[in-house]
KOLKESE-871053 format. One record per residue (C-alpha): chain; x, y, z; residue number from 1. Coordinates in steps of 0.001 Angstrom, whole numbers, plus 524288, in hexadecimal, padded with zeros to 5 digits. Layout:
A / X / Y / Z / NUM;
...
This chain:
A / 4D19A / 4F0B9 / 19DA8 / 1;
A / 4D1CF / 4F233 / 1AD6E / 2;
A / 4D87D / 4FE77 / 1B1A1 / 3;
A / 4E62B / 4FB47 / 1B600 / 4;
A / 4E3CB / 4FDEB / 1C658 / 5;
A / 4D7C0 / 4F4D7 / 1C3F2 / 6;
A / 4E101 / 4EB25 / 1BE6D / 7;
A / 4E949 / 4EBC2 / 1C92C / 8;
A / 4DFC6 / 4E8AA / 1D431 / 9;
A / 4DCFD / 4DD35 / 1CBB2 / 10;
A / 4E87B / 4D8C2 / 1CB3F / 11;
A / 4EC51 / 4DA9F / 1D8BF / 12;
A / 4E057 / 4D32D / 1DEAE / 13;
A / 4E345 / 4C87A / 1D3CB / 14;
A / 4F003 / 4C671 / 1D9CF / 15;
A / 4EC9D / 4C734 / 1E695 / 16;
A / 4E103 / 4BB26 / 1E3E2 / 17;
A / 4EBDA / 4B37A / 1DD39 / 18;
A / 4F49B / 4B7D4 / 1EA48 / 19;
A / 4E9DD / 4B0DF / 1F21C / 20;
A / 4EDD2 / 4A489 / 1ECD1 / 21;
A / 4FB0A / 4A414 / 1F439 / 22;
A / 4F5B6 / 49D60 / 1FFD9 / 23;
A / 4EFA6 / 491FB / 1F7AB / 24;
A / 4FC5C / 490D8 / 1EE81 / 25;
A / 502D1 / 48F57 / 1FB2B / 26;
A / 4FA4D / 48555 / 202F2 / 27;
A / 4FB94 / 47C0B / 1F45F / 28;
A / 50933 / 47AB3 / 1F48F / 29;
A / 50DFA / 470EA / 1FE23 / 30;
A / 51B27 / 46D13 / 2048F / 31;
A / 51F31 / 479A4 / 20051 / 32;
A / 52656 / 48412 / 209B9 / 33;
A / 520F5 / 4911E / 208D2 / 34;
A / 52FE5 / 496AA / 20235 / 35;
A / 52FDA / 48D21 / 1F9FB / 36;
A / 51FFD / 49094 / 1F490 / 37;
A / 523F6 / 49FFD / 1F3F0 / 38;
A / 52FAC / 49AE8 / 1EB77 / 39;
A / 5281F / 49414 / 1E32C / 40;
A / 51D7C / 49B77 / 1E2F0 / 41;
A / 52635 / 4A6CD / 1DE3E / 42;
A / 52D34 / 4A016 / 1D584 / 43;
A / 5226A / 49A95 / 1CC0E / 44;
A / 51C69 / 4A80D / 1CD23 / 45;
A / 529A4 / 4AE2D / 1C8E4 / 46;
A / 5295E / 4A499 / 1BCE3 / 47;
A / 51C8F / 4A7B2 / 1B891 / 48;
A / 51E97 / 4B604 / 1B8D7 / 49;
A / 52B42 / 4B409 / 1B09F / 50;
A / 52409 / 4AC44 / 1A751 / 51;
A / 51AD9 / 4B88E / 1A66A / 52;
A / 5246E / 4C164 / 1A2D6 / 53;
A / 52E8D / 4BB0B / 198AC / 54;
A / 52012 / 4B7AB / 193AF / 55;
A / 51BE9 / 4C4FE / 1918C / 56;
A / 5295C / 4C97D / 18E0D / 57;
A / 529CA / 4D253 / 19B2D / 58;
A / 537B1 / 4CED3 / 1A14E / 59;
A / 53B45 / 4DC16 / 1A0B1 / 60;
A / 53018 / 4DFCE / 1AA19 / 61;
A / 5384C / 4D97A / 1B3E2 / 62;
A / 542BE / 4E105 / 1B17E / 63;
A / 54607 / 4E98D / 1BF58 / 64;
A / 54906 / 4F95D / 1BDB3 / 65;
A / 545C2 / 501C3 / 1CAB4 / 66;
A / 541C9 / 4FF76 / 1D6AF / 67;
A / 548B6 / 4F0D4 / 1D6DD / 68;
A / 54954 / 4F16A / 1E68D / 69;
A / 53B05 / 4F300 / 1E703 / 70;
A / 53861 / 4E5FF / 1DE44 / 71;
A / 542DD / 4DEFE / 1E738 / 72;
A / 53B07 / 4E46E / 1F3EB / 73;
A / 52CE7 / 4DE47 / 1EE1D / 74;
A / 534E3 / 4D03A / 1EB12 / 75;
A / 538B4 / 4D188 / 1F991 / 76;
A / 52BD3 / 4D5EE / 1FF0B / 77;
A / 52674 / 4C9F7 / 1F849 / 78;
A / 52EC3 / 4C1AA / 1FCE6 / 79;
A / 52D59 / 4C56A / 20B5B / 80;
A / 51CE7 / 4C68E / 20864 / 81;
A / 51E5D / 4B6D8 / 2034C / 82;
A / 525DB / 4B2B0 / 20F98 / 83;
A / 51F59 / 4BA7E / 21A35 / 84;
A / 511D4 / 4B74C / 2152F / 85;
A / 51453 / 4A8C2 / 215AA / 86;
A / 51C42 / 4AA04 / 22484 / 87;
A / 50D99 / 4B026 / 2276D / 88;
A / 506A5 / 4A535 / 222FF / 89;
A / 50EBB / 49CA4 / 22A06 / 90;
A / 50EB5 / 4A149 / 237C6 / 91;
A / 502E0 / 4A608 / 23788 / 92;
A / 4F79C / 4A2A4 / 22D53 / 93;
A / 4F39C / 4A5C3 / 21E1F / 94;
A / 4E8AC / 4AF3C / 223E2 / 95;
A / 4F176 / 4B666 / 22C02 / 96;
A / 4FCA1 / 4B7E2 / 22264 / 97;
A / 4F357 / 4BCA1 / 21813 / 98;
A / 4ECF5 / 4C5C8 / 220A9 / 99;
A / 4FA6F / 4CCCE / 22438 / 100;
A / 5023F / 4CC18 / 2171D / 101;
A / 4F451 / 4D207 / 21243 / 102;
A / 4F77F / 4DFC8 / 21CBA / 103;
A / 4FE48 / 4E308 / 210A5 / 104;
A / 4F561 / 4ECAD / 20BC3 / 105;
A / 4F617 / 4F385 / 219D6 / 106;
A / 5033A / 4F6B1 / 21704 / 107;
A / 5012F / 4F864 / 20823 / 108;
A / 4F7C9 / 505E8 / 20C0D / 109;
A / 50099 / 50A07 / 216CC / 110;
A / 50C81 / 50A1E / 20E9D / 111;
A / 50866 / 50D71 / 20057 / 112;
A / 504BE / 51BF4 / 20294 / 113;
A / 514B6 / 51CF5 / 20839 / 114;
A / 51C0C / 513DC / 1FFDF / 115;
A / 5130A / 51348 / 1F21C / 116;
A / 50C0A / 52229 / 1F443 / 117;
A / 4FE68 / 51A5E / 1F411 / 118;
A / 4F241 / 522C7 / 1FA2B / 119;
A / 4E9C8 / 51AE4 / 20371 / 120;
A / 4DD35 / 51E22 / 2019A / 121;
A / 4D048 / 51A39 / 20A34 / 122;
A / 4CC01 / 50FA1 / 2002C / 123;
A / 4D98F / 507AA / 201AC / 124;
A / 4D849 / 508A8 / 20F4A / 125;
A / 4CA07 / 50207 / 21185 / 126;
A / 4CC91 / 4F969 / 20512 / 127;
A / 4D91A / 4F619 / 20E88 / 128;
A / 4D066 / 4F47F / 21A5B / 129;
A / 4C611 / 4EBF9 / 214E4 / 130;
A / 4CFD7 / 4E392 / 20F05 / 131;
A / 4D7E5 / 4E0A1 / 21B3F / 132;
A / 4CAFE / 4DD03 / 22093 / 133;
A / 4C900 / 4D2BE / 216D7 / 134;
A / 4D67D / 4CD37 / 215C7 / 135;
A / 4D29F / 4C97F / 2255A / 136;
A / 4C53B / 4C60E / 2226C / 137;
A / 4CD21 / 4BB6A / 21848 / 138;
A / 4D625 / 4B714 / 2221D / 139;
A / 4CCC2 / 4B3F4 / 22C62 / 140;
A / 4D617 / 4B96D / 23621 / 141;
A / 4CD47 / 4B63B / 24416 / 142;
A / 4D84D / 4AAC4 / 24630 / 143;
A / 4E39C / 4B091 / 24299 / 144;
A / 4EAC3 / 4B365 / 24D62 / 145;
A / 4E9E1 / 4A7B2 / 25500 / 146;
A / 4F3E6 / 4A0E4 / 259E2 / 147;
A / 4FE26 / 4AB64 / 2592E / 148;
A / 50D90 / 4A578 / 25D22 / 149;
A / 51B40 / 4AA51 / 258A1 / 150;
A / 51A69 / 4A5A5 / 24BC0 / 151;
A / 50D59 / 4ABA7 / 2487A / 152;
A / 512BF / 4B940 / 24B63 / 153;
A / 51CB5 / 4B764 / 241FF / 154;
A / 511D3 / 4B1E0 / 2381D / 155;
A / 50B70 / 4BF2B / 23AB2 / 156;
A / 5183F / 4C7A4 / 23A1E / 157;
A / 51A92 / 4BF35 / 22BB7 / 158;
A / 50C3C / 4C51F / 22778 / 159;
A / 50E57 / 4D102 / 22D10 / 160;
A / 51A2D / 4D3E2 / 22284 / 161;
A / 51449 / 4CBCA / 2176F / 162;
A / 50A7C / 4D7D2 / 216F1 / 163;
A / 51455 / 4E152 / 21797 / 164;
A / 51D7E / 4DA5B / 20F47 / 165;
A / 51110 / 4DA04 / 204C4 / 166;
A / 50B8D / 4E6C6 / 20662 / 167;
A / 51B9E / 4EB15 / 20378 / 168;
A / 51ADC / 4E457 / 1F597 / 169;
A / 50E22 / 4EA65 / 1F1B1 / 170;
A / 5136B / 4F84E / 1F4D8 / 171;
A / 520F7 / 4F43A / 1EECC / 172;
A / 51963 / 4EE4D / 1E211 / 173;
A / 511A8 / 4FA66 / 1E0B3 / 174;
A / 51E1F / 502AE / 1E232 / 175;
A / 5245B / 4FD60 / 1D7AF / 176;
A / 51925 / 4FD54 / 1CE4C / 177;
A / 51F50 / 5075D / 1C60E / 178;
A / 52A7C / 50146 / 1C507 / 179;
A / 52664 / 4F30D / 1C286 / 180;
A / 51A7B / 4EAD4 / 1BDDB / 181;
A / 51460 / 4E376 / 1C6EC / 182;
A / 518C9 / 4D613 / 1C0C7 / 183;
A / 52648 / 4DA6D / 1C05D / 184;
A / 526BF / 4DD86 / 1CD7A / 185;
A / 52000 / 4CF9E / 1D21E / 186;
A / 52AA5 / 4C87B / 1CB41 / 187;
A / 535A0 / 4CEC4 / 1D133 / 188;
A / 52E97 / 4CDBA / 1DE18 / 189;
A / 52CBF / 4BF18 / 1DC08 / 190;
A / 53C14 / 4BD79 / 1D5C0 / 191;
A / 540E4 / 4C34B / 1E385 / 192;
A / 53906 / 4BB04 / 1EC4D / 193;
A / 53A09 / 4AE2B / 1E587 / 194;
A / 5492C / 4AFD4 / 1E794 / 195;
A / 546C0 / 4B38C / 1F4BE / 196;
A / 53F86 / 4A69E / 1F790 / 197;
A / 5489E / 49D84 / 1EDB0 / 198;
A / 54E5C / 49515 / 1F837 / 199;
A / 54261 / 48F14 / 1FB2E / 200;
A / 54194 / 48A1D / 1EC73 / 201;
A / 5499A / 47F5F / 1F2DA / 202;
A / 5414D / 47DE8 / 1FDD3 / 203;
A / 539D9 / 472F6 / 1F792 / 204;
A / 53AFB / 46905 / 1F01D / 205;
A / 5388A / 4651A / 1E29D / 206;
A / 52EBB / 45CA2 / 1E57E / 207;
A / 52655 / 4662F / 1EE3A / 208;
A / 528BC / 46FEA / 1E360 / 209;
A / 5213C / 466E1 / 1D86E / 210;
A / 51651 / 46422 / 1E2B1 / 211;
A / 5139F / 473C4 / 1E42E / 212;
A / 514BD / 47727 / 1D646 / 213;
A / 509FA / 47A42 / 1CFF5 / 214;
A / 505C8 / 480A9 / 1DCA9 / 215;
A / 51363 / 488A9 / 1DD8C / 216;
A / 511FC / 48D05 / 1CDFB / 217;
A / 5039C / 490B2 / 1CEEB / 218;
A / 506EC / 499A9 / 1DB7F / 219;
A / 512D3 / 49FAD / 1D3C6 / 220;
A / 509E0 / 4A230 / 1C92A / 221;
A / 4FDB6 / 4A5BA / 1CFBC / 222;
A / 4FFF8 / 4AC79 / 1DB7B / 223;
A / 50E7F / 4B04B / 1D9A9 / 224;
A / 51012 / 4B4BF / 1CBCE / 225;
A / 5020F / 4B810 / 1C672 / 226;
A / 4FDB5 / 4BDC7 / 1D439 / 227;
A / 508CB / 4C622 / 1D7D7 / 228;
A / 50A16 / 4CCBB / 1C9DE / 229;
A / 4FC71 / 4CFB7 / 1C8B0 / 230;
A / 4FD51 / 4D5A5 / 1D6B6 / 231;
A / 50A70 / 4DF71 / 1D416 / 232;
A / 50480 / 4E168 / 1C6CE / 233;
A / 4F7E8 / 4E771 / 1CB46 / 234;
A / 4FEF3 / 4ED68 / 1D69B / 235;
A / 5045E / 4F666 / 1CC85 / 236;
A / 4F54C / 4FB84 / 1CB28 / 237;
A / 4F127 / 4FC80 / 1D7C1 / 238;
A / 4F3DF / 50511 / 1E2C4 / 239;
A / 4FC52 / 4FC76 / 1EEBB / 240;
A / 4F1EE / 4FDCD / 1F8D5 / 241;
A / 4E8F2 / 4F9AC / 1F0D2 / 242;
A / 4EEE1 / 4ED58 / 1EB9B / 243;
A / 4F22D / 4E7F5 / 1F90E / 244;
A / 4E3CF / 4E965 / 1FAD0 / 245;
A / 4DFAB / 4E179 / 1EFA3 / 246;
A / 4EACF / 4D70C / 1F18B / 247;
A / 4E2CF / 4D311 / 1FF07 / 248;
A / 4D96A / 4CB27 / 1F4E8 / 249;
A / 4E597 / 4C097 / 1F7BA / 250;
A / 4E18C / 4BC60 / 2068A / 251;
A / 4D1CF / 4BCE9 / 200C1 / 252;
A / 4D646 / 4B4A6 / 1F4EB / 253;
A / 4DE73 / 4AB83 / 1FE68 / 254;
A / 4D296 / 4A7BC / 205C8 / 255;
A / 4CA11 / 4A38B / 1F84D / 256;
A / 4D50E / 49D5E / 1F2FE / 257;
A / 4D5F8 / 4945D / 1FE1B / 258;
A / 4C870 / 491A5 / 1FE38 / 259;
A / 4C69E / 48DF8 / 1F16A / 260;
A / 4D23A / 486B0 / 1F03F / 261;
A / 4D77B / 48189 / 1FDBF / 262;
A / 4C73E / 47FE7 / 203CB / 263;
A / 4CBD3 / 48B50 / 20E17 / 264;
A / 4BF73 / 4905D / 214B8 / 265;
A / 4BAB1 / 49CF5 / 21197 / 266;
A / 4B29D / 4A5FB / 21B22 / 267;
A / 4A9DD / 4B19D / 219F7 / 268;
A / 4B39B / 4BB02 / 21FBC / 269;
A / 4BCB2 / 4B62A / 215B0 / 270;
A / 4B289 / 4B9F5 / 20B1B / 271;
A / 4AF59 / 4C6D4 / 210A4 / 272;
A / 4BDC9 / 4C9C4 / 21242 / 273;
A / 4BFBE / 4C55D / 203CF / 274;
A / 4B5C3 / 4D05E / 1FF79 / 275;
A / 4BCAD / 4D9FF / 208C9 / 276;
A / 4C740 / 4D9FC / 201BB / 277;
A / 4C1D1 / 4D893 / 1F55E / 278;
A / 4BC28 / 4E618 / 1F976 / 279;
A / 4C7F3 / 4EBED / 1FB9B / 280;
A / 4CE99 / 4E6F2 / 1EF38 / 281;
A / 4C452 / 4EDD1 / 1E6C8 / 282;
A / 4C326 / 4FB7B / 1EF5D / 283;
A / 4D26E / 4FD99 / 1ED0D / 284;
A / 4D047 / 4F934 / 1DE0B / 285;
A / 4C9DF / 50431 / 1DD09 / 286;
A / 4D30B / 50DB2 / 1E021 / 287;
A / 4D8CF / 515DB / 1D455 / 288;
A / 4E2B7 / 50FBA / 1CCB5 / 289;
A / 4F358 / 51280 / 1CEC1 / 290;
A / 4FD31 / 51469 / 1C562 / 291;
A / 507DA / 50C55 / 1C009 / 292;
A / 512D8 / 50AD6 / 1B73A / 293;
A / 5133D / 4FC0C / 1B3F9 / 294;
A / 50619 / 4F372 / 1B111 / 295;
């Protein structure tokens, strides 16, 4: 049996391959505004992880006791992640909205030792490093700035606070690990922001809706439900610096995913930012193991 931190880091960079399928989900679905794919998205995810419970006989899990403001706080983070990642995207591009929500883990080490009493230690730091590196070796970022006008610079401000806004929820996630299991805690953060984005259930209609299905339910299932579990659940293992680190797999996973199934070209730097990061992931899996209440 693999000890439980080593379980965690699996776990986490599971999630954060199946994360790198957002971008594809996205680019399938067609006719589609971007509310109305969140709500969806959300919302088949929601179901699945309901199914999962009155399966296993777990509805109690979801029960809330303490610390209800903090579970309200990681709905809302996610919420505001969701809608200023996809503002990046569209003022700006895919590469550079991935390459700011991913300063996450820059904010992640600065904040921990204060808010979660995490050490930082010389091995996060370089892991850190060489995985920033990568993350812009992925993103081929020699064009990104081109072009720069009034509604770029709010694309950039979007990104800007899609990294805080995520680096917020890991902190707040590992916070409440004591208090909560990591599943519990990703279904009351998807309950709050699929009633935050409700009114766009309406935005479409019926018949868009049964063109995008089987693309909407396999990106609930797949990258909503299965993805965001696995990540809060091993987050409960693993130290918050740490898992911010591994979760930058996504961007590396986002560029293979569109080569193999949209024909997007793939480079050299792109490979050699891949391993970069790959590097990182398994220097801060080897860090000594945390403790926790729930599993």
């Amino acid at each position: 049996m693999l000890p439980p931190h080593l379980k965690g880091y699996i776990q986490i960079a599971t999630a954060a391959v199946l994360f790198g399928l957002i971008g594809i989900f996205v680019k399938l679905t067609t006719q589609m505004p971007l509310g109305s794919i969140i709500f969806y998205r959300l919302l088949f995810g929601l179901v699945a992880i309901a199914l999962f419970f009155a399966c296993c006989r777990r509805l109690s899990e979801l029960r809330l006791g303490q610390k209800k403001q903090y579970i309200l706080l990681l709905g809302l983070m996610q919420a505001g992640t969701m809608l200023s990642y996809f503002l990046s995207v569209k003022y700006t591009s895919v590469s550079i909205a991935a390459l700011l929500l991913y300063t996450a883990p820059v904010y992640v080490i600065l904040l921990s030792p204060f808010l979660l009493k995490e050490y930082i230690n010389r091995r996060s730091i370089f892991a850190l490093a060489i995985s920033i590196i990568g993350v812009i070796l992925v993103i081929r970022p020699d064009t990104l700035f081109q072009d720069v006008d009034h509604t770029h610079l709010i694309g950039l401000a979007a990104g800007l606070v899609s990294g805080l806004l995520y680096g917020g929820m890991i902190i707040t996630s590992r916070y409440l690990k004591d208090y909560y299991t990591g599943t519990t805690q990703g279904t009351w953060a998807l309950l709050i922001t699929l009633l935050i984005f409700s009114p766009y259930s309406v935005a479409i209609t019926p018949k868009i809706l049964l063109d995008n299905l089987v693309v909407l339910v396999l990106f609930g299932l797949i990258s909503t439900a299965l993805a965001l579990v696995l990540y809060l659940s091993g987050l409960m293992q693993v130290r918050a610096q740490n898992a911010s680190i591994v979760a930058l797999l996504e961007p590396a996973s986002a560029v293979v995913f569109a080569y193999l199934i949209l024909s997007e070209p793939i480079t050299t730097s792109m490979l050699a930012g891949g391993a970069l990061i790959l590097l990182g992931a398994v220097l801060v899996s080897r860090e000594r193991p945390v403790e926790c209440t729930h599993q």
